[in-house]
DRENPA-3360 file (N, C-alpha, C; in nm, 2 decimals, always signed):
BEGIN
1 = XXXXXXXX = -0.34/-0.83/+3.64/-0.21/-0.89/+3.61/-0.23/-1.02/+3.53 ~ -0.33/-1.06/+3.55/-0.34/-1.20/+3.47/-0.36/-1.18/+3.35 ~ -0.43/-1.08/+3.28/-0.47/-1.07/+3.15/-0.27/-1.05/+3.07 ~ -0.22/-1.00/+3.11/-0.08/-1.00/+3.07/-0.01/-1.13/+3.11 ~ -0.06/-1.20/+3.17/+0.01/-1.30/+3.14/-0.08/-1.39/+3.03 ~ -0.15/-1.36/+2.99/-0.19/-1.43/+2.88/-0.14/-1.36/+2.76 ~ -0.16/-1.22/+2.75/-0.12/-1.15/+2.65/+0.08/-1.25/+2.66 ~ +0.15/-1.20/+2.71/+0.27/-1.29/+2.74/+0.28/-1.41/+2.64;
9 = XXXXXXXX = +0.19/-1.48/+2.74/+0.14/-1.65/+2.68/+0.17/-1.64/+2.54 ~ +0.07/-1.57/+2.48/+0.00/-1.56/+2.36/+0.10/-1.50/+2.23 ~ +0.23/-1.46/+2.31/+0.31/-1.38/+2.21/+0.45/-1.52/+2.16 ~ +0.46/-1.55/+2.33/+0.56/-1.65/+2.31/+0.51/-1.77/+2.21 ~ +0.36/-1.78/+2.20/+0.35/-1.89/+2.09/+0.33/-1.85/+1.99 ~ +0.33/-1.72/+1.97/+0.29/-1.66/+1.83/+0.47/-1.62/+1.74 ~ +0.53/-1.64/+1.86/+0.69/-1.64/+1.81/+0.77/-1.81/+1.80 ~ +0.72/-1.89/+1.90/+0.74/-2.01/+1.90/+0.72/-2.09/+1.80;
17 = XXXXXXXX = +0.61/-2.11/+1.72/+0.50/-2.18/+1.63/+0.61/-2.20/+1.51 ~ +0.65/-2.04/+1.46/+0.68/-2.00/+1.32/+0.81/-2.06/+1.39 ~ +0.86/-2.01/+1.47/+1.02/-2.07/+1.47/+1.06/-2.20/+1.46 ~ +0.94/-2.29/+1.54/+0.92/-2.46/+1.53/+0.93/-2.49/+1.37 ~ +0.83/-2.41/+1.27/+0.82/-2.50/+1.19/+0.92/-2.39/+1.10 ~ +0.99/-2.38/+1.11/+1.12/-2.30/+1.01/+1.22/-2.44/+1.09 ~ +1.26/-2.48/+1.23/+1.32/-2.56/+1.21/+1.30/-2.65/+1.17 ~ +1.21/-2.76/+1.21/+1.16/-2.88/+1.13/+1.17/-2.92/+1.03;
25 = XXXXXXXX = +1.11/-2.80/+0.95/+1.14/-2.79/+0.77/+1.34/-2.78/+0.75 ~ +1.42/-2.70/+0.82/+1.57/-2.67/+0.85/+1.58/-2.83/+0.78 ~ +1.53/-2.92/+0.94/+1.60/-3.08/+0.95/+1.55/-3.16/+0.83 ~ +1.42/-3.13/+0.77/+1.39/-3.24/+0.73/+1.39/-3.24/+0.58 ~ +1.43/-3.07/+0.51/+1.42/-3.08/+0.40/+1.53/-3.11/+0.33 ~ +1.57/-3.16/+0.20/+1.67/-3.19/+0.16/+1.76/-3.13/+0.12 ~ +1.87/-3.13/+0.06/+2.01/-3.06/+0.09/+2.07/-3.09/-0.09 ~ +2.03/-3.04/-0.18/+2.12/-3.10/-0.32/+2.16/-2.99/-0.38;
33 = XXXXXXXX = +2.27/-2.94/-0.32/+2.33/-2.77/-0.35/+2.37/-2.80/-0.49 ~ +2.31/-2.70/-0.57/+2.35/-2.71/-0.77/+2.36/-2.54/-0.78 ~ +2.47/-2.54/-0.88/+2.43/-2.41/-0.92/+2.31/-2.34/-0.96 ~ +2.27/-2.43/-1.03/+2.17/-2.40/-1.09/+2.07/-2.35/-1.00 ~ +2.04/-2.42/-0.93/+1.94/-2.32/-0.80/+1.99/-2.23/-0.74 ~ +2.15/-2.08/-0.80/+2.15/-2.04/-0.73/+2.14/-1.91/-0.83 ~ +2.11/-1.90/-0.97/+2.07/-1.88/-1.09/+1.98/-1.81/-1.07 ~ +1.95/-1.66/-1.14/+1.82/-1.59/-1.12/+1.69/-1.66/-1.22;
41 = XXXXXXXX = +1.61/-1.68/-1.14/+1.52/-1.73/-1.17/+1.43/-1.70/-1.30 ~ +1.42/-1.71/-1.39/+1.33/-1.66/-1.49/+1.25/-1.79/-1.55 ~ +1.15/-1.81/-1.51/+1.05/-1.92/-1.52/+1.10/-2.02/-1.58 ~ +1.25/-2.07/-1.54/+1.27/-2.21/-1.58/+1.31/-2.14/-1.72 ~ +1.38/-2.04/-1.75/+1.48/-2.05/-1.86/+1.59/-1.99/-1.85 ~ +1.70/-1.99/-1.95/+1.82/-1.95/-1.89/+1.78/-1.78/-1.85 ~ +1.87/-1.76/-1.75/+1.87/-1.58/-1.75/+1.96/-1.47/-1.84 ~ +1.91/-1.41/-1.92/+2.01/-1.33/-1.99/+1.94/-1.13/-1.92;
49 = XXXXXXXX = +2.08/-1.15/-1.95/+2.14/-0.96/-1.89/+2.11/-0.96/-1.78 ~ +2.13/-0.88/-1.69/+2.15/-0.83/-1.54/+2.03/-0.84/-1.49 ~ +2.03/-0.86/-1.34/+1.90/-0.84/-1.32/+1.89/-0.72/-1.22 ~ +1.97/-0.65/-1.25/+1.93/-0.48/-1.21/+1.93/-0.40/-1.31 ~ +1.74/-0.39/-1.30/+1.68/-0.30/-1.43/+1.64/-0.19/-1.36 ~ +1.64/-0.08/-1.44/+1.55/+0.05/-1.39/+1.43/+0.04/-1.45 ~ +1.37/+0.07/-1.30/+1.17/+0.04/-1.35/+1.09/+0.19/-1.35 ~ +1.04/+0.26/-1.42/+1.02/+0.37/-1.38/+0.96/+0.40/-1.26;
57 = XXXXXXXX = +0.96/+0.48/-1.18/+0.90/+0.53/-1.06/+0.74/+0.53/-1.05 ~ +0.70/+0.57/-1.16/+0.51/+0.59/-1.19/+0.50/+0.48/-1.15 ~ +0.55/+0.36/-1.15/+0.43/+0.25/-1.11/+0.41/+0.26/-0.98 ~ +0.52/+0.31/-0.89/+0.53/+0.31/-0.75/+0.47/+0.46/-0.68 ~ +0.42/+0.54/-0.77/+0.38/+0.65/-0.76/+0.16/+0.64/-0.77 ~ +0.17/+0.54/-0.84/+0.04/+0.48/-0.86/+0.00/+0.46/-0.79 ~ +0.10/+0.33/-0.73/+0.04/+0.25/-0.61/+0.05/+0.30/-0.52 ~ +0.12/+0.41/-0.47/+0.09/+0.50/-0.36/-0.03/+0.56/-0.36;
65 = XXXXXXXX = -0.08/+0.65/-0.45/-0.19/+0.68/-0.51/-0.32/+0.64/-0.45 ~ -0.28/+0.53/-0.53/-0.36/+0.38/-0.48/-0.42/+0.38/-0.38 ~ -0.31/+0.31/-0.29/-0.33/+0.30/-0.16/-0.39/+0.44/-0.06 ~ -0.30/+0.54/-0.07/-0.41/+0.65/-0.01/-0.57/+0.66/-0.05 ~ -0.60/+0.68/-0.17/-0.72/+0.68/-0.21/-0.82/+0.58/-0.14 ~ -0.78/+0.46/-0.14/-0.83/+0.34/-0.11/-0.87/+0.34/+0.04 ~ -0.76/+0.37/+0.07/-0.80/+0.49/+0.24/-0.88/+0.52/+0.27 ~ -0.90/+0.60/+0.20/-1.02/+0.72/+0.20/-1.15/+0.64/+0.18;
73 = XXXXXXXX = -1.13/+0.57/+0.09/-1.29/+0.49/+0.03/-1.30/+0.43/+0.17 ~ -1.22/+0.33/+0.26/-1.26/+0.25/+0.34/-1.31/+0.31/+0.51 ~ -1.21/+0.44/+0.43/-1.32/+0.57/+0.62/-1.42/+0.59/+0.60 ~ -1.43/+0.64/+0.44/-1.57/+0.73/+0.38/-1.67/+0.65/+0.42 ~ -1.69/+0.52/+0.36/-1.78/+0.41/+0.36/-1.85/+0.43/+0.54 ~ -1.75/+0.42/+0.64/-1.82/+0.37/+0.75/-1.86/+0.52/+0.79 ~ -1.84/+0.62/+0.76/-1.87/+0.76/+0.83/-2.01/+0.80/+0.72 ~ -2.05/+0.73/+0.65/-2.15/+0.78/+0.61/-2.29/+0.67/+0.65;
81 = XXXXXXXX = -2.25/+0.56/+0.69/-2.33/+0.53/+0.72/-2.37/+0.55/+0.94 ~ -2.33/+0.62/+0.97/-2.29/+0.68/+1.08/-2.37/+0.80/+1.09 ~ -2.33/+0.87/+0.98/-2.39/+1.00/+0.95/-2.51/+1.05/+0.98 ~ -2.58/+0.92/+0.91/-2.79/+0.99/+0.95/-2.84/+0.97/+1.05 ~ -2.79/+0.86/+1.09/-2.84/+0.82/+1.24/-2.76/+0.96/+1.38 ~ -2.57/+0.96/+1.35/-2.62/+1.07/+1.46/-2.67/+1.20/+1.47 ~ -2.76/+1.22/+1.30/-2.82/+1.33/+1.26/-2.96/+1.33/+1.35 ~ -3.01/+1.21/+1.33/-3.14/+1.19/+1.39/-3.13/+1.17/+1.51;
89 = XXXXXXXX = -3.05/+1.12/+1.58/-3.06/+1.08/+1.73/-3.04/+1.24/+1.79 ~ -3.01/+1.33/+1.73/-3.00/+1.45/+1.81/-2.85/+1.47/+1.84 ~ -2.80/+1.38/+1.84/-2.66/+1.38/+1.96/-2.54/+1.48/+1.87 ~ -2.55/+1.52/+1.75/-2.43/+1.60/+1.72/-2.56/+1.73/+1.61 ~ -2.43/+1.78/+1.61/-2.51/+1.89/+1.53/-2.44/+1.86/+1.36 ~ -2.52/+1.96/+1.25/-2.45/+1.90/+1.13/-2.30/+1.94/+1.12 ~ -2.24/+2.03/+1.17/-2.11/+2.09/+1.16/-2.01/+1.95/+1.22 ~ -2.08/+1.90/+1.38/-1.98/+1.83/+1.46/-2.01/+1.71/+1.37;
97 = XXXXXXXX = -2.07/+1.64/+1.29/-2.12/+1.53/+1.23/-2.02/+1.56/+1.06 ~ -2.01/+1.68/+1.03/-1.98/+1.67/+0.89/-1.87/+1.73/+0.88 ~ -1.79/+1.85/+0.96/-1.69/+1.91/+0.98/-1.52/+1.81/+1.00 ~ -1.55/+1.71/+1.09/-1.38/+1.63/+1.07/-1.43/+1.58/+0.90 ~ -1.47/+1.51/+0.87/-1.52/+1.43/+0.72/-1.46/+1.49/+0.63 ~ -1.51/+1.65/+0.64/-1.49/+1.76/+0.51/-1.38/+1.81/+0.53 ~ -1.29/+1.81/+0.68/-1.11/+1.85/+0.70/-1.03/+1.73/+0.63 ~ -1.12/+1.61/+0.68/-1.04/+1.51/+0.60/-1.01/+1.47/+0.44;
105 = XXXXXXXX = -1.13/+1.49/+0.39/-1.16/+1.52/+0.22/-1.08/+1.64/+0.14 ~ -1.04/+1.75/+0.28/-1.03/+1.87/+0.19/-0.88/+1.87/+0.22 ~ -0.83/+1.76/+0.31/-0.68/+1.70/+0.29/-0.62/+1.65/+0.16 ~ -0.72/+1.53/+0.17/-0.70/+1.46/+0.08/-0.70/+1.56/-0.06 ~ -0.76/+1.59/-0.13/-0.78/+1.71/-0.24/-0.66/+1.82/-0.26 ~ -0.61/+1.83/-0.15/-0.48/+1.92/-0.14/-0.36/+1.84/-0.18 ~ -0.37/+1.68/-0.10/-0.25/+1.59/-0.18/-0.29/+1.57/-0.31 ~ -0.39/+1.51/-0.36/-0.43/+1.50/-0.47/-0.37/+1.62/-0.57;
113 = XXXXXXXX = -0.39/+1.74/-0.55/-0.32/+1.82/-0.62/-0.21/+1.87/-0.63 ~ -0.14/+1.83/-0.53/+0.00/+1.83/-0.56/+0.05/+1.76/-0.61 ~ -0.01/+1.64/-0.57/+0.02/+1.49/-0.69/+0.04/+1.50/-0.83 ~ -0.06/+1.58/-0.87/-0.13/+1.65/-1.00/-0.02/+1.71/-1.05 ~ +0.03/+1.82/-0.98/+0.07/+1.94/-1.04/+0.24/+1.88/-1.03 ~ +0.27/+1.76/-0.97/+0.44/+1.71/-1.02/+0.38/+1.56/-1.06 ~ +0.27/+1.58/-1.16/+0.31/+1.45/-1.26/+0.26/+1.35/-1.19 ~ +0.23/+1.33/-1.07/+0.24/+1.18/-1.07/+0.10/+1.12/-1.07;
121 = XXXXXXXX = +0.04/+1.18/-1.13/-0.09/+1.12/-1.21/-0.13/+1.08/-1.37 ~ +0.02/+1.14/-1.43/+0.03/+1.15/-1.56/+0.09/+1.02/-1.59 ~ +0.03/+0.95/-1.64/+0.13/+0.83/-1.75/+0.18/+0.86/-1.82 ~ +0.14/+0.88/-1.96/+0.20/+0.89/-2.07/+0.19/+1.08/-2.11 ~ +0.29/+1.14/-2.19/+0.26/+1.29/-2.22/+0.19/+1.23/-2.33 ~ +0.06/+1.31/-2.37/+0.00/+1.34/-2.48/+0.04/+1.42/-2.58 ~ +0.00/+1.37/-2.70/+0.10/+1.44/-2.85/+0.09/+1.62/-2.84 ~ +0.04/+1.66/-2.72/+0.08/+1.79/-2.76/+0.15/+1.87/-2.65;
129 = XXXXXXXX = +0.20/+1.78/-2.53/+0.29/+1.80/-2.48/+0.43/+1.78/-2.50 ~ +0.39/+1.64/-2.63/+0.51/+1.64/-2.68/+0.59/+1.73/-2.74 ~ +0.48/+1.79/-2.80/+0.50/+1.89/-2.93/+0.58/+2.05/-2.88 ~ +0.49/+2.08/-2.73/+0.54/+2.17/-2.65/+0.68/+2.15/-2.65 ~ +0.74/+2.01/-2.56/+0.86/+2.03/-2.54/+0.94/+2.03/-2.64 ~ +0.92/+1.98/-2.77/+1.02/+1.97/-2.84/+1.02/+2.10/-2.95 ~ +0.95/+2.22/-2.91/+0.95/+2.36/-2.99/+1.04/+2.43/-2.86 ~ +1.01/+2.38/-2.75/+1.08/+2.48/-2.62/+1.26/+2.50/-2.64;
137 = X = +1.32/+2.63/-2.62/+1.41/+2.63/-2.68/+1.54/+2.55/-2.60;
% end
């Protein structure tokens, strides 16, 4: 029971801390309401046109991408150094040692091509996909 009261402890000041110093800062920061500070920001110059643009989707298709991939690098890394040692110690066999790794990889590879096959690894169409769509009737 004690260990939860520490966990307890440890939450209420992990909620306390941040709320202390959000008020503090509340009381002590200054107050000089201007329009101008309420102005979309564009590095200190005036703002011209709306600031609801359409961004295309690919960048956010990327960085999904991205991030999954990056995944993978940060499991791969520790399961390979893993790998020879419980090859050698005897304790798994090659299938139980290499079989989740290769279900996981052969996941990955399945999204990856789906990815693929609706674009979302394509940046730019190349001049002869251009060329495709603009003969297609």
């Amino acid at each position: 029971m004690n260990e939860w009261i520490a966990i307890g402890a440890l939450a209420l000041v992990g909620i306390l801390i941040p709320l202390g110093m959000m008020s503090v800062s509340y009381l002590l920061r200054p107050s000089v309401p201007e329009t101008s500070k309420r102005a979309t920001y564009e590095s200190g110059e005036v703002p011209t046109g709306g600031t609801r643009i359409r961004f295309n989707i690919q960048y956010y298709m990327v960085a999904l991408l991205f991030v999954v991939f990056d995944i993978e690098t940060v499991l791969l890394f520790p399961w390979a150094v893993v790998y020879r040692d419980a090859l050698e110690s005897g304790e798994v066999t090659l299938m139980q040692a290499l079989g989740p790794m290769l279900l996981f990889v052969a996941i990955l590879v399945v999204g990856l091509a789906w990815a693929w096959r609706n674009g979302a690894v394509q940046w730019a169409k190349s001049p002869r996909q251009v060329e495709l769509e603009a003969n297609r009737p």
